[in-house]
Rosetta silent file (secondary structure, phi, psi, omega in degrees, C-alpha in Angstrom):
SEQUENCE: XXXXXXXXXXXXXXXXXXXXXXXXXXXXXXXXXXXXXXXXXXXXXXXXXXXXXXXXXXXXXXXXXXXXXXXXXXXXXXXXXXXXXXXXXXXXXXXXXXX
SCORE:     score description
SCORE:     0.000 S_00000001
   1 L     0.000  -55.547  172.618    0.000    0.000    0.000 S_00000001
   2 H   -53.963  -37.249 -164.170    2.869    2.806    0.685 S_00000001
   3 H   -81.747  -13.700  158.268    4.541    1.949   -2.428 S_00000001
   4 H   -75.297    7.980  146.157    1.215    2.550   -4.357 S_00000001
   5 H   -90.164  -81.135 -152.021    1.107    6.003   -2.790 S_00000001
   6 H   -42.391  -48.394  176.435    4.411    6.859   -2.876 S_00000001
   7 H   -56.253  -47.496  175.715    4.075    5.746   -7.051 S_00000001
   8 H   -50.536  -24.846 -157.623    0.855    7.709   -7.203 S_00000001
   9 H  -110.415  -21.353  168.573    2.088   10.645   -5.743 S_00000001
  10 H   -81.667  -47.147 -177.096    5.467   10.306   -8.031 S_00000001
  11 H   -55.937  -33.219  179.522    3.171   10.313  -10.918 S_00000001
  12 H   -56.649  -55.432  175.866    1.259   13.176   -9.697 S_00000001
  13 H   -62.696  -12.517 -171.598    4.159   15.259   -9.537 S_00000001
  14 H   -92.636  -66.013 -150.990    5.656   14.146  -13.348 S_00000001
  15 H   -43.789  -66.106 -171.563    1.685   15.011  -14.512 S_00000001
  16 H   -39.343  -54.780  156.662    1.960   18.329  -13.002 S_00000001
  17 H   -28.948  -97.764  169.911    5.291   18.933  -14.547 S_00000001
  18 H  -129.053   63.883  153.100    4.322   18.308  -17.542 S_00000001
  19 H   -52.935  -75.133  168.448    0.741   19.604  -18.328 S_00000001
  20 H   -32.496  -49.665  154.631    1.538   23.027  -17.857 S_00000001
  21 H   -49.042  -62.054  179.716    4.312   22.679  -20.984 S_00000001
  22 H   -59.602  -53.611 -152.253    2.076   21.356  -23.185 S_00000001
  23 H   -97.668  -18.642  144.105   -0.749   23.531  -23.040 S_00000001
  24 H   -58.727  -13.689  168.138    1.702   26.260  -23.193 S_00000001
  25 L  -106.774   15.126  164.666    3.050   25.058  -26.407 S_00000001
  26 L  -141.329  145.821 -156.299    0.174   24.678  -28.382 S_00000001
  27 L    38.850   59.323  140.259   -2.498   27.467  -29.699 S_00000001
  28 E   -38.417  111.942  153.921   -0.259   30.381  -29.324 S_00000001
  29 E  -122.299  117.053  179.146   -0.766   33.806  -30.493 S_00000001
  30 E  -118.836  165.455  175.915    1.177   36.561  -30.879 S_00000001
  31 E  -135.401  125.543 -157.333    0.999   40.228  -32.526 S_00000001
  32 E  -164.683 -179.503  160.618    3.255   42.255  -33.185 S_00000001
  33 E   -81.284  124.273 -160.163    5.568   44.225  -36.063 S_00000001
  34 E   -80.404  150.853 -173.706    7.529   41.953  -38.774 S_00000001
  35 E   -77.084  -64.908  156.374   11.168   42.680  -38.297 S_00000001
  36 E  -167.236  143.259 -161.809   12.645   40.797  -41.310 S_00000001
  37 E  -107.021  156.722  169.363   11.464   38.683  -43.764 S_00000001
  38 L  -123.926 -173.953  172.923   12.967   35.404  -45.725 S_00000001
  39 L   -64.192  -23.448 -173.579   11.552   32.618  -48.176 S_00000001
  40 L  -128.211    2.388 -162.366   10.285   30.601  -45.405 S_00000001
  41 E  -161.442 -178.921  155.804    9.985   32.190  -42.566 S_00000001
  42 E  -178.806  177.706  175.376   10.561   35.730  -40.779 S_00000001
  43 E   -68.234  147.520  159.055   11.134   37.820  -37.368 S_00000001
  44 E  -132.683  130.526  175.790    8.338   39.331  -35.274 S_00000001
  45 E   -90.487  141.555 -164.773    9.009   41.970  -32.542 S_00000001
  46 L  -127.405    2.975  166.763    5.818   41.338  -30.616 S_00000001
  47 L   117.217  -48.191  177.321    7.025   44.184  -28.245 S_00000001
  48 L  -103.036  -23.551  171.405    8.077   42.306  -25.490 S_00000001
  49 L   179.268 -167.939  178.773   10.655   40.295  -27.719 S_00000001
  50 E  -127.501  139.749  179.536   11.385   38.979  -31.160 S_00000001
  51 E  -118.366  144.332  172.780   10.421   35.459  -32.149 S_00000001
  52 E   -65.350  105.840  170.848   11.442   33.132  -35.280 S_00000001
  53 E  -103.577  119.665 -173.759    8.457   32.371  -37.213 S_00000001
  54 E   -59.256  110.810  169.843    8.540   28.766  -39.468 S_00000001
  55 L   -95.007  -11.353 -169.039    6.082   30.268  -42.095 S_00000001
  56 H   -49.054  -39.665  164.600    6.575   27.547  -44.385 S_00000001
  57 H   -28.899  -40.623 -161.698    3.191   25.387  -43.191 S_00000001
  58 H  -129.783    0.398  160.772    1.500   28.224  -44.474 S_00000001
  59 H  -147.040   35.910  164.351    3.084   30.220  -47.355 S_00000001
  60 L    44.734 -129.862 -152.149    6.083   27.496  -48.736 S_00000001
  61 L  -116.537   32.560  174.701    8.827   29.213  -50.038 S_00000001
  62 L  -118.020   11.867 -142.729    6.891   32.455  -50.830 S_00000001
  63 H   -60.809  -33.296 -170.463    6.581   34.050  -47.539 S_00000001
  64 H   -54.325  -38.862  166.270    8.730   37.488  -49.198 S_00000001
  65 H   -70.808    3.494 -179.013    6.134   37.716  -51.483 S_00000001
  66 L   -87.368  -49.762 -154.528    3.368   37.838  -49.026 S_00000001
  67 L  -122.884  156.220 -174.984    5.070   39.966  -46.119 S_00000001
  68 L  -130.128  172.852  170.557    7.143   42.787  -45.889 S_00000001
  69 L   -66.446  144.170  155.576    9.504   44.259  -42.824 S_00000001
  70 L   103.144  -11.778  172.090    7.284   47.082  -41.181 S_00000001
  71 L   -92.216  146.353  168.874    3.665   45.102  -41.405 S_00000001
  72 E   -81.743  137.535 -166.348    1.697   44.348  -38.512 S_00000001
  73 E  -165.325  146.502  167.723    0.525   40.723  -38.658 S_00000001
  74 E  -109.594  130.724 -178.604   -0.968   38.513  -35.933 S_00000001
  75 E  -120.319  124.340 -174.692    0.395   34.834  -35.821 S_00000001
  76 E  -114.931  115.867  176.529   -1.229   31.713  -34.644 S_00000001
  77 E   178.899 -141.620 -157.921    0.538   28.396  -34.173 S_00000001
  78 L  -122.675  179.644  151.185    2.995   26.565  -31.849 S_00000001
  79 L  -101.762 -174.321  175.970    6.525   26.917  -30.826 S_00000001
  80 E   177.167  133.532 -174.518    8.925   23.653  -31.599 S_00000001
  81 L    57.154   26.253  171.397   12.636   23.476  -31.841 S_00000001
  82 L    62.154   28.557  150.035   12.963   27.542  -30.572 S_00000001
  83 E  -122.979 -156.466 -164.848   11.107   28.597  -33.634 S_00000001
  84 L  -110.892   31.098 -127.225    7.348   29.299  -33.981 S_00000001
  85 L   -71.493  128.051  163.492    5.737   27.362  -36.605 S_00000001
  86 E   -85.219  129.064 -166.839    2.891   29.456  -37.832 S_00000001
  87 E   -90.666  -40.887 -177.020   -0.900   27.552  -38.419 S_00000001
  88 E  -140.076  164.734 -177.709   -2.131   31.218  -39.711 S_00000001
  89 E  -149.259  151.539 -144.585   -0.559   34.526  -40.356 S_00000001
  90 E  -142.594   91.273  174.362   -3.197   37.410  -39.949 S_00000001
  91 E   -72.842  167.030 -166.853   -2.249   41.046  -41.464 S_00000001
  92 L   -67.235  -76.889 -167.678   -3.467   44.088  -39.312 S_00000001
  93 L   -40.088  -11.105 -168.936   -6.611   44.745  -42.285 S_00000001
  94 L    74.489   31.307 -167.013   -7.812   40.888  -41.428 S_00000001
  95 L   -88.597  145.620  125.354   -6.459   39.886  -44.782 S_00000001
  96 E   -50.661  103.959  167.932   -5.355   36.139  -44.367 S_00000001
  97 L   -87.118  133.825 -132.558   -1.994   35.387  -45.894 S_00000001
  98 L    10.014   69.069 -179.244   -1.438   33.093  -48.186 S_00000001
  99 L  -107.836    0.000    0.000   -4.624   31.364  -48.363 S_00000001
């Protein structure tokens, strides 16, 4: 009987751990100004800091032709590997980008 408490109570503490991660790493959004942009991807200063966003999911290799440095854009997705992969990309008029 203690060592099925003590395991329940180890488990409790791993759950606890990590819940909190997870639901912090999935359905993200941030808004902010783009910084700089590349074929797949680009910066966002969101104000508070600047994040890498993977744009490829959602504009391939065209993102330069979407987005420019100096646009306001709202981003929705996850982070993974200490970039951002973006699910949506949202310009300040409520135009959808490349969609």
């Amino acid at each position: 009987m203690k060592l099925l408490l003590t395991g329940s109570a180890l488990l409790s503490v791993v759950a606890v751990g990590v819940v909190p991660f997870c639901v912090q790493a999935q359905g993200n959004s941030f808004s902010g100004n783009i910084e700089r942009v590349w074929e797949d991807g680009f910066r966002l200063n969101t104000g508070d800091r600047s994040i890498v966003v993977d744009s490829w999911d959602v504009c391939g290799d065209n993102t330069v032709k979407h987005l420019s440095a100096g646009e306001k854009v709202t981003v929705n997705g996850e982070f993974e590997g200490g970039e951002f992969d973006a699910f949506s990309i949202i310009k300040a008029s409520g135009e959808s980008v490349c969609s």
